[in-house]
N, C-alpha and C positions, 0 to 999 in steps of 0.2 A: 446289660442283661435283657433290657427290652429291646434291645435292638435284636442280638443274637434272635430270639423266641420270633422276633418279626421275619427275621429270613428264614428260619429254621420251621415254620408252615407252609405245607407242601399245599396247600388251598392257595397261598398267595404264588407259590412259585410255577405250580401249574397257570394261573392267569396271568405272571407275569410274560409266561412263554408265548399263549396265546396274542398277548397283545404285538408279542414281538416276529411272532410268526405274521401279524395279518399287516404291520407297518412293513414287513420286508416284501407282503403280496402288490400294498399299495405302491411303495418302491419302485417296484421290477416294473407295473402299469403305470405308471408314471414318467419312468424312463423311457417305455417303451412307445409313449403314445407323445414324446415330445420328438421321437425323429423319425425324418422326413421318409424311408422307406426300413418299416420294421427289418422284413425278412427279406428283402429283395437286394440282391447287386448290380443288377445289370441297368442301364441307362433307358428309360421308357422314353421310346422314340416319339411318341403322340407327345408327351409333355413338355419335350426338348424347345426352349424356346427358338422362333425362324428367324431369319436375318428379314431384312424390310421387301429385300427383291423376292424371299420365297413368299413373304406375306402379301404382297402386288400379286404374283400370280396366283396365289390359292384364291383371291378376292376375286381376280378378273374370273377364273374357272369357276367360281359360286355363282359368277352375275352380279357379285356386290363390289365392283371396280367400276373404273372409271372406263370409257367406250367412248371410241369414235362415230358412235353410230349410223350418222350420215353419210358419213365418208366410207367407213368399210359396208355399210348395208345390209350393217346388222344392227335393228331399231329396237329397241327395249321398251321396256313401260315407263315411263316420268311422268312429272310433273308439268303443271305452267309456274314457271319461275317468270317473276317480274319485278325489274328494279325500278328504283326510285326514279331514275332519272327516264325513264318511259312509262310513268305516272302521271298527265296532268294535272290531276287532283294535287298528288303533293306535291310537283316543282310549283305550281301558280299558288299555293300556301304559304311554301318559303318566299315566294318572291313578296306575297305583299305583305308579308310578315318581317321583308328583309332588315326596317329600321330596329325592329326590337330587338336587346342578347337575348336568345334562347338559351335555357338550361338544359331542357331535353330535348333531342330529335331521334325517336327513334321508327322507324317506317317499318320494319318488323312488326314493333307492338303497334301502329298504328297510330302514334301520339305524336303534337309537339308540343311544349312547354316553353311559357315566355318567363323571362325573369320579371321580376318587377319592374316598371317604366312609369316614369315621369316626366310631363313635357316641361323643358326648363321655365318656360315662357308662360307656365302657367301657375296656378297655384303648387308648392311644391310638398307641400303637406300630405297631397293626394299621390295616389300611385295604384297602376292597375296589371294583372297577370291575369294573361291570357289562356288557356286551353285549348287544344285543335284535338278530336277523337274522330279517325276516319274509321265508318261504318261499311264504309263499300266504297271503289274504287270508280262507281259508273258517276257523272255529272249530274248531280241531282242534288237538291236542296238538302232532302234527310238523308245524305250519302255523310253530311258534316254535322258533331255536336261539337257546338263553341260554348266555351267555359269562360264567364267573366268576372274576375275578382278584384273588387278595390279594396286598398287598404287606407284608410283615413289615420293620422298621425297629428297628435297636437304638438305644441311648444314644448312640453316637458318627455317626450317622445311614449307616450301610450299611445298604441295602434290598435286600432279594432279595422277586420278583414270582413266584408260582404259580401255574398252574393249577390250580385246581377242578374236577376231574372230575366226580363226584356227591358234590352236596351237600345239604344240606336248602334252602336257599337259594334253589336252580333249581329244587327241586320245590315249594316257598312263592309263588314268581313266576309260575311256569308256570301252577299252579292259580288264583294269584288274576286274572289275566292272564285266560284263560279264562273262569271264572266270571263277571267282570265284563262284558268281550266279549258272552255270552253275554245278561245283563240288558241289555247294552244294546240289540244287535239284537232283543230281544223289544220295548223300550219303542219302538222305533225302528217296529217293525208296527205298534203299535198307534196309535199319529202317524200312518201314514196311511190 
């Protein structure tokens, strides 16, 4: 009987329509905003994905491809791109750096990172890693910050890691880092 009187209110039945009216509005917007062209049939040619050859030529005709520029004699704006290996700073770093494994070398960011090293022949408890930060590419003392870390290690293996303020170490690097730098951009003039 309470059921019947429950349906049989036209106060509920009016808001149950309403409610049913506005899920079939969220529905239809719903549907309609999940595909990809509501009201359109035809294939929009701007959005059509290009195969890679029409992609090369839209790029070269923007100016954002690649250019023979010297050769056709058509010279664009660039850069100075400059690699490692036409670097004295950082070929004569890896060289005198050559005995240690490095964990990092990266000439982009400007770094190189030694692993830990320890001289057999010496106390082996001790161990030291190195840092290289190039600040500029010109031969010059402050063109290099050298990072010196030892780590000391007892018998039961606790390690405590320091820094090395000034050591003899960073002034052994720094100078031979330079000096070799140094031969090398001279032999590098004379190559051409």
């Amino acid at each position: 009987m309470v059921i019947l009187n429950f349906f049989n209110n036209s106060e509920i039945n009016k808001f149950l329509q309403k409610i049913l009216k506005i899920s079939f509005i969220f529905l239809f917007l719903f549907t309609l905003s999940c595909s990809k062209k509501p009201f359109s049939s035809d294939v929009d040619k701007d959005r059509r994905p290009m195969s890679a050859k029409e992609k090369r030529r839209q790029n070269i005709d923007e100016g954002r491809g690649a250019s023979l520029g010297g050769i056709m004699g058509a010279v664009r704006g660039g850069g100075n791109f400059e690699f490692s290996s036409s670097n004295p700073m950082w070929r004569a770093s890896l060289e005198t750096l050559d005995f240690l494994p490095l964990t990092t070398v990266d000439y982009s960011g400007g770094v190189i990172i030694s692993d830990w090293y320890s001289d057999n022949s010496k106390n082996n408890d001790e161990s030291i890693k190195i840092t290289i930060r190039f600040l500029s590419n010109e031969i010059r003392s402050n063109s290099l910050k050298i990072i010196v870390h030892k780590k000391t290690c007892s018998r039961n293996l606790n390690c405590t890691v320091n820094l090395l303020s000034d050591t003899i170490i960073k002034d052994e690097l720094r100078s031979t880092i330079l000096r070799e730098a140094a031969l090398l951009e001279k032999s590098d003039k004379k190559k051409k």
